[in-house]
C-alpha positions as CSV (number, residue, x, y, z in Angstrom):
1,X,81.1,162.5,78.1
2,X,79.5,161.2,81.5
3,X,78.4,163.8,84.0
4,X,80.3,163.4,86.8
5,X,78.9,163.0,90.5
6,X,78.6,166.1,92.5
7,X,78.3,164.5,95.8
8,X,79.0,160.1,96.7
9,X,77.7,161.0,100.5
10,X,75.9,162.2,102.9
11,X,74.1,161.3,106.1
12,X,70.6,162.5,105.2
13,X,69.0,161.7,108.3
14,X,71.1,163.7,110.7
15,X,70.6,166.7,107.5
16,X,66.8,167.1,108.6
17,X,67.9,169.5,111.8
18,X,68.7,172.1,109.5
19,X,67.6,174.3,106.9
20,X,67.6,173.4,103.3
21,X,70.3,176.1,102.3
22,X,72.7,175.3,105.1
23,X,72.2,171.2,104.4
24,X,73.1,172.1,100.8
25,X,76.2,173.9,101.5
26,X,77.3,171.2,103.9
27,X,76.7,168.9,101.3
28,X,78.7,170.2,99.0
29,X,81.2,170.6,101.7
30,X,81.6,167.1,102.3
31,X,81.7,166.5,98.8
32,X,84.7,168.3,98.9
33,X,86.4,166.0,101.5
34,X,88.8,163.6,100.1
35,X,90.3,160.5,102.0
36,X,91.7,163.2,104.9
37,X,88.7,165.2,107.2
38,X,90.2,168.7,105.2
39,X,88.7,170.5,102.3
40,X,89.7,173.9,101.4
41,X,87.3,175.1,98.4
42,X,87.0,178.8,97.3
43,X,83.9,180.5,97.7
44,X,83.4,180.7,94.3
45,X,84.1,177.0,93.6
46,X,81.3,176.3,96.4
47,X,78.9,178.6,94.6
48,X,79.6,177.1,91.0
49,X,79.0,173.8,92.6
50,X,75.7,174.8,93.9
51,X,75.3,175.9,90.4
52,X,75.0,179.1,91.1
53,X,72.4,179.6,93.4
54,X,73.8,181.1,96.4
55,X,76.2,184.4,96.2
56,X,79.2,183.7,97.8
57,X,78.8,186.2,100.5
58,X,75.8,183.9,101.3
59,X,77.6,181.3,101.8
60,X,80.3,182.8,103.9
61,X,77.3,183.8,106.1
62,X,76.0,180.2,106.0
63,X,79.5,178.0,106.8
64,X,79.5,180.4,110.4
65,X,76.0,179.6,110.9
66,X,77.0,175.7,110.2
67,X,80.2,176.4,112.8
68,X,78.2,177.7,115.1
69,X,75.6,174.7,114.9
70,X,78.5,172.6,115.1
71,X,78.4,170.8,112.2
72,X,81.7,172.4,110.5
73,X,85.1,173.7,111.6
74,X,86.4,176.4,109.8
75,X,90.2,177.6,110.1
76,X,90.8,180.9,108.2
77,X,94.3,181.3,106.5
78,X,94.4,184.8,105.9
79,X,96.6,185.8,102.7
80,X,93.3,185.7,100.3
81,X,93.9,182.0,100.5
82,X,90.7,179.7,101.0
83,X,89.3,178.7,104.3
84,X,89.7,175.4,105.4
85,X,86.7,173.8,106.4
86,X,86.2,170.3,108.4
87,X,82.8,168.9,108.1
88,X,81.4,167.4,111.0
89,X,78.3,165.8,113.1
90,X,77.4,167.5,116.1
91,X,77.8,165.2,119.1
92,X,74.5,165.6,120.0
93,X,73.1,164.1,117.1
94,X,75.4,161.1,117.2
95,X,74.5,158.0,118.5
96,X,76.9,155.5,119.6
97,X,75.1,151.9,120.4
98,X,76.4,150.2,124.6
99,X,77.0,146.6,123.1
100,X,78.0,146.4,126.9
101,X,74.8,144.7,127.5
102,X,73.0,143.3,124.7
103,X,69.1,142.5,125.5
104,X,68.3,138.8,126.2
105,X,66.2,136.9,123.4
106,X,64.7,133.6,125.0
107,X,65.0,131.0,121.9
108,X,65.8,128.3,123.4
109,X,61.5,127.0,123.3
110,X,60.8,128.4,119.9
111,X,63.6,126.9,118.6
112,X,63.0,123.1,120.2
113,X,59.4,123.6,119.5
114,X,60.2,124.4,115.2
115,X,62.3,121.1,115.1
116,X,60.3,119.0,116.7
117,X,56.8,120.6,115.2
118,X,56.6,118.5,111.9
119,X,59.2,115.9,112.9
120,X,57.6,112.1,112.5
121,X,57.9,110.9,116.4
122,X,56.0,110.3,119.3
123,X,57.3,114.2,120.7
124,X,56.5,115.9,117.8
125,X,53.1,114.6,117.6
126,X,52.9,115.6,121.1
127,X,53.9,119.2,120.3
128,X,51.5,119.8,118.0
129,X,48.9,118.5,119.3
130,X,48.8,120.8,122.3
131,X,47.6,123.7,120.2
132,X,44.8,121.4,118.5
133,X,43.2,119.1,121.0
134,X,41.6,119.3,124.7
135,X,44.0,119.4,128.0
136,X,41.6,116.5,128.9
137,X,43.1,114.5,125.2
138,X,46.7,116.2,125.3
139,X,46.7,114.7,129.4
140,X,45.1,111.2,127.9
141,X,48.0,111.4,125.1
142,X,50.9,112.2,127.5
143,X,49.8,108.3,129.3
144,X,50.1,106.1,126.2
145,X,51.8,103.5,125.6
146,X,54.1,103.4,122.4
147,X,56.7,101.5,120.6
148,X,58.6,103.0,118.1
149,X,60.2,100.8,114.9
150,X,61.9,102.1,112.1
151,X,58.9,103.8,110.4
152,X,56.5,102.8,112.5
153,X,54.9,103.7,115.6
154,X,52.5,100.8,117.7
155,X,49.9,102.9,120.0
156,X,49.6,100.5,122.3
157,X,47.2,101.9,125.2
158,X,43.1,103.0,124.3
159,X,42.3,106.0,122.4
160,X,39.2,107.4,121.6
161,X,38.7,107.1,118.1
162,X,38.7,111.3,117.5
163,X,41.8,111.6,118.8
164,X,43.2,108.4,117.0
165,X,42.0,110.3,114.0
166,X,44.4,113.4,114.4
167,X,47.3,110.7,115.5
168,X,46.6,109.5,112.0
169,X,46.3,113.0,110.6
170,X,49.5,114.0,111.8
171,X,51.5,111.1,111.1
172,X,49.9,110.9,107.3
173,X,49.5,114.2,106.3
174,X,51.6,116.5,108.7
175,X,54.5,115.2,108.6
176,X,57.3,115.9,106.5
177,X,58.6,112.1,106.2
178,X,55.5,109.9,106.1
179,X,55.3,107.2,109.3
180,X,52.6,104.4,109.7
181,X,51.1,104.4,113.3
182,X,49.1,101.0,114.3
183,X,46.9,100.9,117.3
184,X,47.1,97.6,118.9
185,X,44.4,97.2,121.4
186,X,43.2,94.4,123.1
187,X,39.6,93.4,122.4
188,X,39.1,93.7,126.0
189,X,40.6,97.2,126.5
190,X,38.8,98.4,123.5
191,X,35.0,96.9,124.4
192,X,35.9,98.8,128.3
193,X,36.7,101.7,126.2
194,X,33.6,102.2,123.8
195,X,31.4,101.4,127.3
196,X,32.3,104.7,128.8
């Protein structure tokens, strides 16, 4: 025979206010709830449920304390019928998020920059090699001259040969779709180069 649950519920965190033997008779009070907010348990049937730890005259003295924290409504019936007890959160304790006005992520950048970042073009090369190379080599790279073919990419302007290099790099190992790049220099841009 399976042990049946005591308790399916409770919010825990908003249980920290208050001490342990008025959290446990709460507890059990909500476990008492059914699909309605009502429960009307017996003193004794709250006791037995704690296992019999607390006296029911203790916990009599514990549901007003819990009433008068706020965190239970308690209607007596009279006629040596149980009470009937409403478990609640006090309001105080509650929070209730203002989607009114939700807080403004910029995402727009960081999400143009993560497409582009590996992609196999001219921009993406670009991107990347902002955080790697010079402003004096990222301002030289921002001139060039390219032309763009199916999976290949002509350099077509000078480039000192360290930042041809991480062109290559890039384009070679970077990438997630392998390009070719060729530089196509003239001989007399390339001897006007190497001079300075």
């Amino acid at each position: 025979m399976k042990k049946k649950k005591d308790f399916e519920f409770a919010p825990l965190s908003a249980l920290l206010n208050l001490p342990y033997s008025e959290a446990i008779v709460w507890i059990v009070l909500w476990s008492f709830q059914g699909h309605n907010a009502n429960c009307w348990p017996t003193l004794n049937t709250i006791s037995r449920r704690l296992g019999g730890r607390l006296k029911p005259r203790r916990i009599s003295q514990l549901t007003n304390k819990l009433v008068k924290r706020g965190w239970l409504i308690k209607q007596r019936r009279g006629n040596r019928r149980s009470n009937i007890y409403v478990v609640t959160i006090p309001t105080d304790l509650l929070f209730v998020p203002d989607f009114t006005s939700l807080p403004f992520i910029n995402s727009e950048n960081k999400l143009a920059s993560l497409a582009t970042i590996k992609e196999p073009t001219w921009l993406g090369f670009l991107n990347w090699a902002k955080e790697r190379l010079t402003p004096s080599s990222n301002k030289l790279l921002e001139k060039v001259e390219i032309k763009v073919e199916k999976d290949l990419i002509q350099i077509l302007s000078p480039l000192p040969e360290s930042v041809s290099m991480v062109a290559r790099k890039y384009f070679a190992e970077e990438c997630y779709r392998k390009i070719r790049i060729e530089f196509i220099v003239k001989a007399e841009d390339r001897q006007l180069f190497s001079a300075v």
